[in-house]
N, C-alpha and C positions, 0 to 999 in steps of 0.2 A: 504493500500500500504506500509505504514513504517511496520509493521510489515511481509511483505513479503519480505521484504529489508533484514531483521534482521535476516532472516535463507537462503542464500544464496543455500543450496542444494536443498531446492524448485525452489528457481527461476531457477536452472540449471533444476530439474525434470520437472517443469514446460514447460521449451522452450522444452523439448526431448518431451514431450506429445502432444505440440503441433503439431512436427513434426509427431510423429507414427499418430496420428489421421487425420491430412492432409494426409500422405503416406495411409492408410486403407480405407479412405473414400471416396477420390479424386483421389488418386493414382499419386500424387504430391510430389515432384517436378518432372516435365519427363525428362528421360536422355537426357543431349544435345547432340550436332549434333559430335561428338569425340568418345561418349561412347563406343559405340560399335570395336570402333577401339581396344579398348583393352579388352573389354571383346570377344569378339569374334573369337579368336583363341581357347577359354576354351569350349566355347558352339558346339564349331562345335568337338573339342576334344571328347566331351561327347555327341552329339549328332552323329557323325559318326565318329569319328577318326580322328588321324592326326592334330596334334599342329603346325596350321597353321589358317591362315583368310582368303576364300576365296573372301568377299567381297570388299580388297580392294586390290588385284591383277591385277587390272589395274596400280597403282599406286606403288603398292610395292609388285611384282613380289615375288622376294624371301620369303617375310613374307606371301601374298599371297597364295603359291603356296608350300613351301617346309617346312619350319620351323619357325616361330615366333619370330624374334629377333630384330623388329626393337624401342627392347624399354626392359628395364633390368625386369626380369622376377618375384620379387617375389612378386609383387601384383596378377599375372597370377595364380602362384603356392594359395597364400591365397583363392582366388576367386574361383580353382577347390574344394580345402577343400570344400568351401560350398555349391557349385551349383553339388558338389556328395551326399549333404544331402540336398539341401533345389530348385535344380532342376534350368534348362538352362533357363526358362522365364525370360521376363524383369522387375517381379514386383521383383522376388526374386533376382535380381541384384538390386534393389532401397532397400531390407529391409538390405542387406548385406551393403551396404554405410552407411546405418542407425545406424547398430550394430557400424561403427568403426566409427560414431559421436559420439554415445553414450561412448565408451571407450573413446577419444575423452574430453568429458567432462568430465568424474570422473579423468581423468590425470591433467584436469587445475584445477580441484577443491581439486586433494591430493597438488599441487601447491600453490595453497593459504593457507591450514591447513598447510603447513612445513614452511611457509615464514609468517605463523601468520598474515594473511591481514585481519583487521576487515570484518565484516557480513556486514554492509552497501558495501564499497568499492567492495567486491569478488561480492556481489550482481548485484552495476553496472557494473561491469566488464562481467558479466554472462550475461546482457542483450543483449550484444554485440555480443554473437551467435546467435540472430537473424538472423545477416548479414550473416550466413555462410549457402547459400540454394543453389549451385552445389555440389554436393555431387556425381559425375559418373565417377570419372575420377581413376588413380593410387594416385594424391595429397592425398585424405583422407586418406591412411592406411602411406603414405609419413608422413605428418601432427601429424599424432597418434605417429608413429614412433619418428618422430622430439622432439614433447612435451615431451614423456617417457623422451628421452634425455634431455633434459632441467629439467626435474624433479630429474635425478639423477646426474646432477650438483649441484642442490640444495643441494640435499644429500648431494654431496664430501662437498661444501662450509661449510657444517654443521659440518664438520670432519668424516663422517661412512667412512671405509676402503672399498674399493671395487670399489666405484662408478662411479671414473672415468673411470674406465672400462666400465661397462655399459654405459653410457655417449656416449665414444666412440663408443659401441655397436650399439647401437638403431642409432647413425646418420651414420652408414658405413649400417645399413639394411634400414633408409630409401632414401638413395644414389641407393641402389636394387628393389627402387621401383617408385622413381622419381630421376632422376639426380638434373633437374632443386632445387626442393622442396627440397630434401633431401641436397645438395647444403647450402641452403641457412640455415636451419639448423643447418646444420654441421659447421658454420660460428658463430651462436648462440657461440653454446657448445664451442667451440675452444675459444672465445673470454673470456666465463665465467672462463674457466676453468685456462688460462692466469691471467685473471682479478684477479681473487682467489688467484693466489698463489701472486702476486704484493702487494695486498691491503689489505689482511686477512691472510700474512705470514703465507698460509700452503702450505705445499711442493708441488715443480711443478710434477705435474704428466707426465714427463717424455715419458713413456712406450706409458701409454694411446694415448697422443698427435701423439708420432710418426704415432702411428697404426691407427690414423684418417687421418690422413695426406698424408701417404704411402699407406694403403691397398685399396682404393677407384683405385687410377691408377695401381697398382699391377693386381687387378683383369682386371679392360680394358684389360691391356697389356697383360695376360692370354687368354682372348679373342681371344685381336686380332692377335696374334701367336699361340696359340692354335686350335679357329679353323676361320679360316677366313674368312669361307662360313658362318656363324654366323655374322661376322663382317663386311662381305658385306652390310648384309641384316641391320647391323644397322642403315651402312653408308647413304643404299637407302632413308630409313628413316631423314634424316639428311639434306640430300641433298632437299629432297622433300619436307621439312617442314618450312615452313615461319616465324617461330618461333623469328629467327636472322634477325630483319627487316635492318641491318645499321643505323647509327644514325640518327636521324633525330627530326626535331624539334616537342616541343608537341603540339598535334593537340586538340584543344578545347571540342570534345568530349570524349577522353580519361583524359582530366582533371576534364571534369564535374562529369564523370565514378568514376574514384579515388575517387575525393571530397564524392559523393553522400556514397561510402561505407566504406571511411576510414577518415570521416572527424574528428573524435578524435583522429586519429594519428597523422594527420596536425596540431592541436592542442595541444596537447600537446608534440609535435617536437619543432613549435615554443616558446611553452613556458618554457620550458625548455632552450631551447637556449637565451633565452632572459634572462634567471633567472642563469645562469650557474656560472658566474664572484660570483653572491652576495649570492647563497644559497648551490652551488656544491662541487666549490673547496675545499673550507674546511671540508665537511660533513662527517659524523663519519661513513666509509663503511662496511656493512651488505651483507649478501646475499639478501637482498631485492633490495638494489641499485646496487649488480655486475650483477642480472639478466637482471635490470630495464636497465642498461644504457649500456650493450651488447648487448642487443636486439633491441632495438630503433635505432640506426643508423644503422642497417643491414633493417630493415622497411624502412627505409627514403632512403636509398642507392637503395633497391630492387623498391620501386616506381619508381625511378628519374630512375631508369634504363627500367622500363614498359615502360614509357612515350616518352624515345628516343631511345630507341635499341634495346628491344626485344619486342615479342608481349604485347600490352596492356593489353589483356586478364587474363593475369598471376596475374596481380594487386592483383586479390580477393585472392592469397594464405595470404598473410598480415592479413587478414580477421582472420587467426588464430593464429594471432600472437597478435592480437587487442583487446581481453579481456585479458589476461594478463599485457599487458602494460598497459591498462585503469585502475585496478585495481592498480598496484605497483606504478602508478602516483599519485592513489589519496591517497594511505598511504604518500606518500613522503608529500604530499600537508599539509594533515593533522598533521603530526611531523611538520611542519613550518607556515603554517597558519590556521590552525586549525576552527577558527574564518568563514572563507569563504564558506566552506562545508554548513554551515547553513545561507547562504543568500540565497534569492529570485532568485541572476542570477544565482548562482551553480546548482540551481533544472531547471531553466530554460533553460537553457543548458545543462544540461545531456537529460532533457526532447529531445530539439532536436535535440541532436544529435544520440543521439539512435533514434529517426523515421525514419531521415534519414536515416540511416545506414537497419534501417527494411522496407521501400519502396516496395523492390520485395516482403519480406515477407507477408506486407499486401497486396499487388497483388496477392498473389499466396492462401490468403483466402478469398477473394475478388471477384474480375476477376476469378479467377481459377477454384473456387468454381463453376462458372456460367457456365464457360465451360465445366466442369468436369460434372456439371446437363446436358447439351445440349448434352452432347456425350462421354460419359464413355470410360476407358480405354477398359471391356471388347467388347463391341460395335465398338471401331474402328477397335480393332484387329481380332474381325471376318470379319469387310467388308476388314481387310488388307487378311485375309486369304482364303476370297473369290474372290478376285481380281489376287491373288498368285496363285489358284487353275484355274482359267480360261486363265491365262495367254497362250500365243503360245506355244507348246515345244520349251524347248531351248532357250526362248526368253529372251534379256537382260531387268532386271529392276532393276531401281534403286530407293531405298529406304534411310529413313532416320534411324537413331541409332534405334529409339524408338519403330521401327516395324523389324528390323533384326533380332531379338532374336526370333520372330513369323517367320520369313521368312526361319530362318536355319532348323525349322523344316518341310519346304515343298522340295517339289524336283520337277525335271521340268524345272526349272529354270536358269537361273544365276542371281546371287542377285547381288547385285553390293550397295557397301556404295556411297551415293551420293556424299561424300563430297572428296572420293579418284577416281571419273571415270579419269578425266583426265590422260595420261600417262605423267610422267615426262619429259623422255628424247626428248620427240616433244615439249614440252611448250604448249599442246593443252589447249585449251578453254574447258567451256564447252559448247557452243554450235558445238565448232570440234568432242569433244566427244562424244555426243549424237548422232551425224551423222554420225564419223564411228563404233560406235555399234549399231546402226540403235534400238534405245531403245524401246521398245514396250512400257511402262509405265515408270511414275514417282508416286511414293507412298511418299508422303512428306509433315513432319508434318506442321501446320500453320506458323514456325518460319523458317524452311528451305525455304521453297515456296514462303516466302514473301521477306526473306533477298536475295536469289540467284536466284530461281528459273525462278520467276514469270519475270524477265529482261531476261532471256536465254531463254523462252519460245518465247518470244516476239521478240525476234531475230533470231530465229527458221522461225516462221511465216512469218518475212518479207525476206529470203532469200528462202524462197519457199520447194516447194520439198518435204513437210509434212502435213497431216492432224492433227490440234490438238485439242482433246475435253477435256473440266477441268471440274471439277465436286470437287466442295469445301464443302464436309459432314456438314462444319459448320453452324449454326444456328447464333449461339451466333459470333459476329466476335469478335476472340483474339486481343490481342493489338499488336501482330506481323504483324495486317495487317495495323496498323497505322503508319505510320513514325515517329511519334512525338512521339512514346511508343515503337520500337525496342530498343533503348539503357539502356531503363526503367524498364521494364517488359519483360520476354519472357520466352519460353515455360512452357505456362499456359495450352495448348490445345493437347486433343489428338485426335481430328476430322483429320481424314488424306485428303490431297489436291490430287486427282486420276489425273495425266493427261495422257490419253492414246495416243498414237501418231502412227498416220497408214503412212508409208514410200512411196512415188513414186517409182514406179519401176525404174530402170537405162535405159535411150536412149539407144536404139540398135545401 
């Protein structure tokens, strides 16, 4: 093990092979229940035309229906690059997530060679991508985006000419492919870049600044007076999205959540904070420390703000901000205690809190593994595709992300995202919903079925009016059907949950 420690780009090669080999032979991690919401404007592009999503045009008409804007486009744009060479299915949207973890890692690890973090430290830091297993959304090419940036802050902090430019660059393109992520990033870089010229008297980068600062609302405002039927459809989005909870206090599951995947940021937040007065103020500042201590309170600020105002979910982007800061904490640690790296509780505590933080990971070779034995990806998506093929003409069904990418290639149908039936401007349920699109089917994976479903089902039945038969492919039961493991563990399963539903006719 110490000598695994001591070549840090193993242990990064290492976590990446664990992923390709779970993704090849499991076909793990499955997109969650969102995925499709953005890949699926590209698939149907390339499968029939027209840069739009018809599956959730219940919910978002205009992206639905005309043109794809309810979310800034250039993860859409990367994603067509590759699914016009590597094809619309949804394993080749999980290798394509893959590829931008993999860049991904060689960004935080050119980050440790420029900021000279010893082989131990980068190592444990490197363990810490463990914790990073959603990988379906816009965040990851956000994320890759972000880090470039952060890396060629390093640069400018070092003195190379140019880089604050780039800097700027990479966080105004990943602002074009997450607002949120790209956002929070661009908070990074801004602060480092600041911090740089204060603490390491070299010149403020001016230019650069401006154009991080300006060109982000420049283009909105582009938009939204340019063309406004685009800007509707962002709005629709905006409106629709629960994202902006209002403040509110934190609820104990979202605390245990955090804890479980970012408890060495909580860690070394507080001890740091604690250590500030006697080892900070006067410390001899580096780009090692302008990175370390701009980046940390943008982490502790972006938690505390998961926790009461915007969705909790958001939490895991941190997740890629969190080997980095593990490593730049333990060089710091190491320049002033040096001594403590080599106790008993230093090992016993990285020990767990890297488990922690890999939890799902070992779920997902675990659990996963068993599910993935009991019912394979390409097995569920032929019973998805024979279920698709027998369907009514015409008939509504509603699916989960994980089978949409099968679903866009049948016809017949209306597919419908399960998680956008609802329409907005009625405040419908989804059991309102289901009854007035009189749904012929629910195709939905073990984590949908069990988190939403299986209660709207139930509430179905007892107001009448429906026949409903479930037919659960599983064998092996996921931990999604457990309550005590939904916040634990989830989508480990690709067994799809069938519920067909035969409608009463309407009183004459």
């Amino acid at each position: 093990m110490k000598r695994i420690l001591e070549r840090p780009g193993l242990v990064f090669l290492l976590v990446f092979a664990w992923k390709l080999v779970l993704l090849l032979s499991t076909s793990q991690p499955i997109p969650a229940n969102d995925g499709f919401f953005y890949d699926g404007p590209v698939v149907h592009l390339l499968n029939h035309g027209g840069y739009f999503n018809p599956s959730i045009s219940q919910s978002r008409p205009i992206s639905g229906t005309e043109f794809f804007s309810a979310y800034p486009p250039l993860y859409q744009l990367a994603l067509l690059a590759w699914m016009r060479w590597g094809g619309t299915t949804v394993l080749s949207a999980m290798v394509f997530h893959l590829a931008l973890f993999g860049a991904y890692q060689v960004t935080v690890l050119a980050i440790f060679r420029r900021l000279r973090i010893a082989a131990q430290h980068a190592s444990i830091g490197g363990l810490f991508l463990l914790a990073i297993t959603f990988d379906d959304r816009p965040d990851g090419l956000a994320c890759l985006l972000g880090t470039l940036g952060v890396y060629a802050v390093v640069r400018m902090l070092e003195g190379a000419r140019g880089w604050a430019w780039l800097a700027a660059g990479f966080s105004v393109l990943a602002m074009t492919a997450s607002l949120q992520m790209g956002a929070l990033y661009t908070a990074w870089v801004f602060l480092g870049m600041v911090a740089g010229w204060k603490y390491l008297r070299i010149p403020l980068p001016v230019l650069p600044l401006t154009t991080l600062v300006l060109l982000p609302p420049l283009l909105m405002a582009l938009v939204r007076f340019g063309f406004p039927r685009l800007w509707e459809g962002f709005l629709e989005n905006v409106h629709g999205n629960a994202s902006l909870t209002g403040l509110r206090a934190p609820q104990l599951g979202d605390l245990l959540k955090a804890a479980r995947v970012l408890a060495a940021v909580f860690l070394l937040a507080a001890t740091t904070l604690v250590t500030l007065k006697r080892y900070w103020q006067n410390l001899k500042w580096s780009p090692r420390e302008i990175i370390f201590l701009s980046g940390l309170p943008i982490s502790v600020s972006f938690i505390f703000a998961c926790l009461t105002v915007v969705a909790a979910n958001w939490v895991g982007v941190v997740n890629y901000f969190q080997p980095i800061l593990v490593a730049l904490f333990l060089t710091a640690v190491a320049a002033r205690r040096p001594e403590f790296l080599r106790t008993r509780t230093f090992a016993v505590t990285v020990a767990a809190l890297v488990g922690l933080a890999s939890i799902r990971a070992i779920g997902l070779t675990t659990w996963g593994v068993a599910c993935a034995t009991d019912v394979s990806r390409a097995a569920a998506l032929q019973r998805v595709g024979d279920e698709l093929d027998t369907a009514p003409a015409n008939s509504n069904v509603l699916l989960s992300t994980a089978y949409l990418y099968e679903a866009d290639r049948h016809s017949g149908g209306n597919w419908i995202h399960e998680d956008y039936a609802p329409t907005c401007e009625a405040k419908e349920t989804f059991p309102q919903a289901l009854r007035r699109l009189h749904a012929a089917k629910l195709v939905l994976t073990q984590f949908d079925y069990f988190r939403r479903y299986r209660a709207v089902v139930d509430q179905l039945k007892a107001a009448g009016g429906v026949q409903i038969t479930i037919t659960n492919l599983a064998r092996v039961r996921a931990p999604d059907s457990y309550a005590a493991w939904q916040q634990v563990l989830q989508h480990v399963a690709w067994a799809p949950v069938i519920v067909n539903l035969e409608w009463s006719p309407p009183s004459p």
